[in-house]
SEZAVEX-910423 format. One record per atom (N, C-alpha, C, O): atom name; residue in one letter; residue number from 1; chain; x, y, z. Coordinates in Angstrom, 1 decimal, always signed. Layout:
<rs>
{'CA', 'A', NUM, 'A', {X, Y, Z}},
...
</rs>
This chain:
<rs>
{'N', 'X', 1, 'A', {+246.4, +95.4, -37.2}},
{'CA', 'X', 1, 'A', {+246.2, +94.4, -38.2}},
{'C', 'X', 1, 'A', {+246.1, +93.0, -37.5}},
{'O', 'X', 1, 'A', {+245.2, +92.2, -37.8}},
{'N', 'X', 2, 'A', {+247.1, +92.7, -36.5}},
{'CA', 'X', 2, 'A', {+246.8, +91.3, -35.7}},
{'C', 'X', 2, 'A', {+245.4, +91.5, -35.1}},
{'O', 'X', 2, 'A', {+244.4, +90.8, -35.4}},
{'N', 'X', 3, 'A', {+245.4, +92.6, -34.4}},
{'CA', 'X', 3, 'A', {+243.7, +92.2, -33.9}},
{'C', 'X', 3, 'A', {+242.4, +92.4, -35.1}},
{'O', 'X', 3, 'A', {+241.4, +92.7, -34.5}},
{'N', 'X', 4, 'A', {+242.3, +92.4, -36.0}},
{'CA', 'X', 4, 'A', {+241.8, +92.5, -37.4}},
{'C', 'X', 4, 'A', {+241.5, +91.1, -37.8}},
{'O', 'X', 4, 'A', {+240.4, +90.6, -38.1}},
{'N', 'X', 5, 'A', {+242.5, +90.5, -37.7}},
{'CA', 'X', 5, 'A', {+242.6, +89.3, -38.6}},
{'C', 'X', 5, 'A', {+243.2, +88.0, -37.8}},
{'O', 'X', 5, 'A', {+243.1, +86.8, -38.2}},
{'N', 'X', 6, 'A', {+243.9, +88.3, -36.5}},
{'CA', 'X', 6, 'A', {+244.0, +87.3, -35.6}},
{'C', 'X', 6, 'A', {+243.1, +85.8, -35.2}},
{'O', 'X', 6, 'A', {+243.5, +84.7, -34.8}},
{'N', 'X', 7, 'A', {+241.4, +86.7, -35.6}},
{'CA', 'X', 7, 'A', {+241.0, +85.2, -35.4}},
{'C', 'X', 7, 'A', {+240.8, +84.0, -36.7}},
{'O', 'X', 7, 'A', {+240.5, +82.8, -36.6}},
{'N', 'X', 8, 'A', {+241.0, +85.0, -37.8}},
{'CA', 'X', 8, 'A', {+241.9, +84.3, -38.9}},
{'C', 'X', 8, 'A', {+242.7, +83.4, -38.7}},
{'O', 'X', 8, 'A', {+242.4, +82.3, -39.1}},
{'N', 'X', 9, 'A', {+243.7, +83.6, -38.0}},
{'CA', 'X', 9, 'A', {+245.0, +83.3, -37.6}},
{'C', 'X', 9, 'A', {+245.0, +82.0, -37.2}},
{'O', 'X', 9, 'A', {+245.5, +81.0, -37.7}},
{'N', 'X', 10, 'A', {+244.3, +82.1, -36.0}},
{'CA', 'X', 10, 'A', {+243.7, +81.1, -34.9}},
{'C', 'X', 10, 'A', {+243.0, +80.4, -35.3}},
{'O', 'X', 10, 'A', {+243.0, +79.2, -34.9}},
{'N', 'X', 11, 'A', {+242.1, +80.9, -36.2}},
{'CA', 'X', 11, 'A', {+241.2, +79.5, -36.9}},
{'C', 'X', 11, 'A', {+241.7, +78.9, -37.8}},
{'O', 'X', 11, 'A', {+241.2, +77.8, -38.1}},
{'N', 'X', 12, 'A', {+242.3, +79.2, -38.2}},
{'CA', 'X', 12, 'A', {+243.4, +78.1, -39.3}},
{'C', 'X', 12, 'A', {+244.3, +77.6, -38.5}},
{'O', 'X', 12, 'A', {+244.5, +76.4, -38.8}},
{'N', 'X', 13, 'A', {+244.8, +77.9, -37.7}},
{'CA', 'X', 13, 'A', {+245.7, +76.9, -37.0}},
{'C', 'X', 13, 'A', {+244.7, +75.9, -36.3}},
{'O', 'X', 13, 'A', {+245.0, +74.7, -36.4}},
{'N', 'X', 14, 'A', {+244.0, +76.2, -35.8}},
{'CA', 'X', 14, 'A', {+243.1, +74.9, -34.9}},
{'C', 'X', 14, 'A', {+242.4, +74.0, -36.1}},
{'O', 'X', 14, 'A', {+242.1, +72.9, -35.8}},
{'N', 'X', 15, 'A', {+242.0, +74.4, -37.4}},
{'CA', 'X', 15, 'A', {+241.9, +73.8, -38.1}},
{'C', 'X', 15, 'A', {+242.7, +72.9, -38.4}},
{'O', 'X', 15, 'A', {+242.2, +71.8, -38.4}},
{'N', 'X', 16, 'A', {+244.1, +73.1, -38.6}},
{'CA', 'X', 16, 'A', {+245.0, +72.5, -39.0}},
{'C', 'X', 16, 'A', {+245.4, +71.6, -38.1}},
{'O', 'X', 16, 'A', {+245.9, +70.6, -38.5}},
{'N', 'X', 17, 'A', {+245.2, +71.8, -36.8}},
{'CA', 'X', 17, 'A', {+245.0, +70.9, -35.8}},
{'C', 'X', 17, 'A', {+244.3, +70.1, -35.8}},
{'O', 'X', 17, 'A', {+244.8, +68.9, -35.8}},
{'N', 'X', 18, 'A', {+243.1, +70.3, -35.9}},
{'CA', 'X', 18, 'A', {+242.2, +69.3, -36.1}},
{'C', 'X', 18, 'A', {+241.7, +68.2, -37.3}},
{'O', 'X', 18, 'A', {+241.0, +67.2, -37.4}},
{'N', 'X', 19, 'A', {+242.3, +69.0, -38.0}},
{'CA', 'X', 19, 'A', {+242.4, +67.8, -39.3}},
{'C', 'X', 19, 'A', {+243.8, +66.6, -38.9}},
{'O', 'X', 19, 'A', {+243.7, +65.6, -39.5}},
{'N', 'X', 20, 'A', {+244.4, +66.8, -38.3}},
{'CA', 'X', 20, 'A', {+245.8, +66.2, -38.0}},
{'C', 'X', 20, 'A', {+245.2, +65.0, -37.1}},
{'O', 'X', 20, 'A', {+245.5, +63.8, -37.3}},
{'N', 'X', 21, 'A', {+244.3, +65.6, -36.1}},
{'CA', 'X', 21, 'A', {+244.0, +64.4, -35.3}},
{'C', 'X', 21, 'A', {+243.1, +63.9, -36.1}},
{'O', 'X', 21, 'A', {+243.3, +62.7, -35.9}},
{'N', 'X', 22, 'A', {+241.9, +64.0, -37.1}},
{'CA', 'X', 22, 'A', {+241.1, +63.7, -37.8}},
{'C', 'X', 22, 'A', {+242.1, +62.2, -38.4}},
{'O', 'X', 22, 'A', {+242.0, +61.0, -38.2}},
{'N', 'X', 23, 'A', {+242.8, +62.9, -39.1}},
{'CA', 'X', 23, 'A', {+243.9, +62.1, -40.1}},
{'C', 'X', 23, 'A', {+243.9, +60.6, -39.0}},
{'O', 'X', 23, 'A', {+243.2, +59.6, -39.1}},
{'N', 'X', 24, 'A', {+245.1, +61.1, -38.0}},
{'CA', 'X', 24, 'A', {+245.9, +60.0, -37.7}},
{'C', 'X', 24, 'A', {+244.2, +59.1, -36.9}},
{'O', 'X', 24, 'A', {+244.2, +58.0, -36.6}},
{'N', 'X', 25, 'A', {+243.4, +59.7, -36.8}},
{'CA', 'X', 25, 'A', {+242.4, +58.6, -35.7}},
{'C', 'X', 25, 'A', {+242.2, +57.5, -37.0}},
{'O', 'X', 25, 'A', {+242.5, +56.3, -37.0}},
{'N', 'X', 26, 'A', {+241.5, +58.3, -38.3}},
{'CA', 'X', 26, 'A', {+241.2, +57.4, -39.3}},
{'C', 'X', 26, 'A', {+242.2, +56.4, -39.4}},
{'O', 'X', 26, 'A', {+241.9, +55.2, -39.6}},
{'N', 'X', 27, 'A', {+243.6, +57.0, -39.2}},
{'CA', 'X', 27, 'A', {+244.7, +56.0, -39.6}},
{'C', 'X', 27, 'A', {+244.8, +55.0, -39.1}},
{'O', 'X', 27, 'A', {+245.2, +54.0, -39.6}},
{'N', 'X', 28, 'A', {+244.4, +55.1, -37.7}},
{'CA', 'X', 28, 'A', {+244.3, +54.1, -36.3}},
{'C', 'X', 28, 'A', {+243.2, +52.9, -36.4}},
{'O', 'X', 28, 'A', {+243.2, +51.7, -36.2}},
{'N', 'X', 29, 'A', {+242.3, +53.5, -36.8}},
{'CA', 'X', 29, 'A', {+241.1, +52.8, -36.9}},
{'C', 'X', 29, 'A', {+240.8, +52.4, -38.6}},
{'O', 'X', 29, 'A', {+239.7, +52.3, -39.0}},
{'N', 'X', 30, 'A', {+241.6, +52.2, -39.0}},
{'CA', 'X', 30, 'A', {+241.5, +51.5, -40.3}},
{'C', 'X', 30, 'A', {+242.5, +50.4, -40.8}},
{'O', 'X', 30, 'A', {+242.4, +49.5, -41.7}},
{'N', 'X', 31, 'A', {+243.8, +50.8, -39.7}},
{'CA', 'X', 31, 'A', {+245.1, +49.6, -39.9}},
{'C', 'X', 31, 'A', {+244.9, +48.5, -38.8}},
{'O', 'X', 31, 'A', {+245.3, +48.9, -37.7}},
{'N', 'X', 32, 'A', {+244.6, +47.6, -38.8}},
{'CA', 'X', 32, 'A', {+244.3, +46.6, -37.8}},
{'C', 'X', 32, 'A', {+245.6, +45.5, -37.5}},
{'O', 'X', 32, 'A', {+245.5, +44.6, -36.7}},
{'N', 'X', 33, 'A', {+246.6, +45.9, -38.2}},
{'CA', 'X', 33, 'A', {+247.4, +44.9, -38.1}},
{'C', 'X', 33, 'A', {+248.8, +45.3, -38.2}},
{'O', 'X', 33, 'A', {+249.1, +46.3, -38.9}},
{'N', 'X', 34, 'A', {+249.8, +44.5, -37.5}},
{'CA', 'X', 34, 'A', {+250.9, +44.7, -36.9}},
{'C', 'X', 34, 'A', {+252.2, +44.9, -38.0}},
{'O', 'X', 34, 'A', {+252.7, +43.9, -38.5}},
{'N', 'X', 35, 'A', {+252.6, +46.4, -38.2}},
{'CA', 'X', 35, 'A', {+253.3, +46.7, -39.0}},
{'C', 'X', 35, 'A', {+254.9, +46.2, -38.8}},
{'O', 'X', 35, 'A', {+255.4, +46.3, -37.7}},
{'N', 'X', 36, 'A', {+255.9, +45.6, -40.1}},
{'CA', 'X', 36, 'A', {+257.4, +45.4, -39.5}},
{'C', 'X', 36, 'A', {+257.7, +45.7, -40.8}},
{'O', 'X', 36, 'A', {+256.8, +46.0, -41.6}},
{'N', 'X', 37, 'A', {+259.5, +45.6, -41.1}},
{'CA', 'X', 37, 'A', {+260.5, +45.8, -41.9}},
{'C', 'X', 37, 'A', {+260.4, +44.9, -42.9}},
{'O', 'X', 37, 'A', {+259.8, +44.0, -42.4}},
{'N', 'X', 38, 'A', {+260.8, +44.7, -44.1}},
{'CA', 'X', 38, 'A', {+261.0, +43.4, -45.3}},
{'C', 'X', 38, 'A', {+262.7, +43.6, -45.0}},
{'O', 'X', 38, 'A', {+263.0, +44.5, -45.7}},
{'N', 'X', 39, 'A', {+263.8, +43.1, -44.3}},
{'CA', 'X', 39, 'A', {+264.7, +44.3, -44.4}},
{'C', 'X', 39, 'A', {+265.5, +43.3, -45.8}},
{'O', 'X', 39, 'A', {+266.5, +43.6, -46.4}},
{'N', 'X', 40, 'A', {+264.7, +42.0, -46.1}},
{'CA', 'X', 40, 'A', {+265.2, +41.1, -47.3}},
{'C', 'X', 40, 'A', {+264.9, +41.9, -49.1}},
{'O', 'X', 40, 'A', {+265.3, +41.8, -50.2}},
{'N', 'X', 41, 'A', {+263.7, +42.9, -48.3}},
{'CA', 'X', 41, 'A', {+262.9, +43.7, -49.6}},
{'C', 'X', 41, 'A', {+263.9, +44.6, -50.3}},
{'O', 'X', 41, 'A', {+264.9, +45.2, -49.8}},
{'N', 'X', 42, 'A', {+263.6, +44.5, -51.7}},
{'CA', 'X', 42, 'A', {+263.8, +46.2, -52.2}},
{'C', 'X', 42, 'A', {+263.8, +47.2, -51.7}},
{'O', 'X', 42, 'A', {+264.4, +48.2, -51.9}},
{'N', 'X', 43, 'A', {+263.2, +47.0, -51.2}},
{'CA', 'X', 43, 'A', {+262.9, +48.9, -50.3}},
{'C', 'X', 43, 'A', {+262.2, +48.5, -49.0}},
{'O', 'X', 43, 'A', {+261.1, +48.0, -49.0}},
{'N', 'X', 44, 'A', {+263.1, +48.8, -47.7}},
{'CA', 'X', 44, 'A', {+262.9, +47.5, -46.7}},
{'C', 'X', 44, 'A', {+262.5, +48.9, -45.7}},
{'O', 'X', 44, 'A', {+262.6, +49.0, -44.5}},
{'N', 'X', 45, 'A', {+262.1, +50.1, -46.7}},
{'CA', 'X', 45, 'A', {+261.6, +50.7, -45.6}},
{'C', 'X', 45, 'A', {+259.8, +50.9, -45.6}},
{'O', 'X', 45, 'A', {+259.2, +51.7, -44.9}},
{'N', 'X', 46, 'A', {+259.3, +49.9, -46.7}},
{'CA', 'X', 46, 'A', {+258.3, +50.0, -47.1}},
{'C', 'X', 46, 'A', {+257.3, +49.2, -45.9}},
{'O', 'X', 46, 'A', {+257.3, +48.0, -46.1}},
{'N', 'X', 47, 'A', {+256.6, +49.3, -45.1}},
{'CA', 'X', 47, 'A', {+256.2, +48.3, -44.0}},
{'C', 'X', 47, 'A', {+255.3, +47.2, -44.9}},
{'O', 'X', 47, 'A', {+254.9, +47.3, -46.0}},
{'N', 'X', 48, 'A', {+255.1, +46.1, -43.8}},
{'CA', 'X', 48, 'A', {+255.0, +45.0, -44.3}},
{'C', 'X', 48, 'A', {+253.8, +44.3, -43.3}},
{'O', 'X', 48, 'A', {+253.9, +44.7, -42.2}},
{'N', 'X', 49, 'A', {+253.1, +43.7, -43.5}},
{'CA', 'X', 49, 'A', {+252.3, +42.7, -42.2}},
{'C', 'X', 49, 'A', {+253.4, +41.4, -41.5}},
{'O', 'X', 49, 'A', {+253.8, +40.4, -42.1}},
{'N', 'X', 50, 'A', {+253.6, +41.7, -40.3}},
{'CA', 'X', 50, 'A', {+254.3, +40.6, -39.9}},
{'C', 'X', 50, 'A', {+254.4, +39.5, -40.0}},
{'O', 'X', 50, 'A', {+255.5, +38.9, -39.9}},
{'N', 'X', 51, 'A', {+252.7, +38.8, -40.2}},
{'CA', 'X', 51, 'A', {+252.0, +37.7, -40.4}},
{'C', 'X', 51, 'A', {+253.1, +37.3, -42.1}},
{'O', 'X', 51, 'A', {+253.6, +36.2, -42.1}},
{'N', 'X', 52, 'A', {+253.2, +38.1, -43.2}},
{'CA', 'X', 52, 'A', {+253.4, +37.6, -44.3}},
{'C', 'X', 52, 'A', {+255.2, +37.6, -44.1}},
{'O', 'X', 52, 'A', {+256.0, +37.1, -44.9}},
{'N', 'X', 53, 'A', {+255.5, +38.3, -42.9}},
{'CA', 'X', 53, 'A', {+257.2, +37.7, -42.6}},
{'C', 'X', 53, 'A', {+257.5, +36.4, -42.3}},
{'O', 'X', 53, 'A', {+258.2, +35.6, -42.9}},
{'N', 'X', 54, 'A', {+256.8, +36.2, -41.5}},
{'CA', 'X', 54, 'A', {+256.6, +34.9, -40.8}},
{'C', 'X', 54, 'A', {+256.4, +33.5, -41.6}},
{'O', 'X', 54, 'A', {+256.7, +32.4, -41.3}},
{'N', 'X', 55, 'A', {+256.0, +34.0, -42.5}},
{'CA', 'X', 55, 'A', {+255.4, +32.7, -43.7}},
{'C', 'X', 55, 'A', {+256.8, +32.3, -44.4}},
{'O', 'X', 55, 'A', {+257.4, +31.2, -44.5}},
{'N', 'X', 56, 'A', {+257.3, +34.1, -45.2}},
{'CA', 'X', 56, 'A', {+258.4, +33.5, -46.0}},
{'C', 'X', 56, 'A', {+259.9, +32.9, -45.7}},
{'O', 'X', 56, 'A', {+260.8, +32.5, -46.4}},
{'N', 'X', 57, 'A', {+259.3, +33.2, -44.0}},
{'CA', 'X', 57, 'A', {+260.4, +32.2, -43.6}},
{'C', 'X', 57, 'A', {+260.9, +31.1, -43.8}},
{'O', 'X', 57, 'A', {+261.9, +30.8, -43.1}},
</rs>
């Protein structure tokens, strides 16, 4: 049965690999700007642009 359907197996895992790197490259190449904490926020685990920390100082 593994050698049957093994390359089943294998191509869904490299799939799933490769959507992962798919994912995070988009992620990379679409956020341009330098993530931090609100830790003054409601939910200070929410990230924030550092640039708009800086101001409400």
């Amino acid at each position: 049965m593994l050698r049957k359907y093994g390359w089943l197996i294998a191509f869904a895992l490299l799939m799933f690999l490769f959507e992962g790197v798919v994912m995070h490259l988009i992620e990379l190449l679409t956020v341009e700007y330098e993530k931090c904490r609100n830790m003054n926020s409601v939910n200070p685990l929410k990230l924030v642009r550092c640039s708009d920390l800086n101001v409400m100082e």
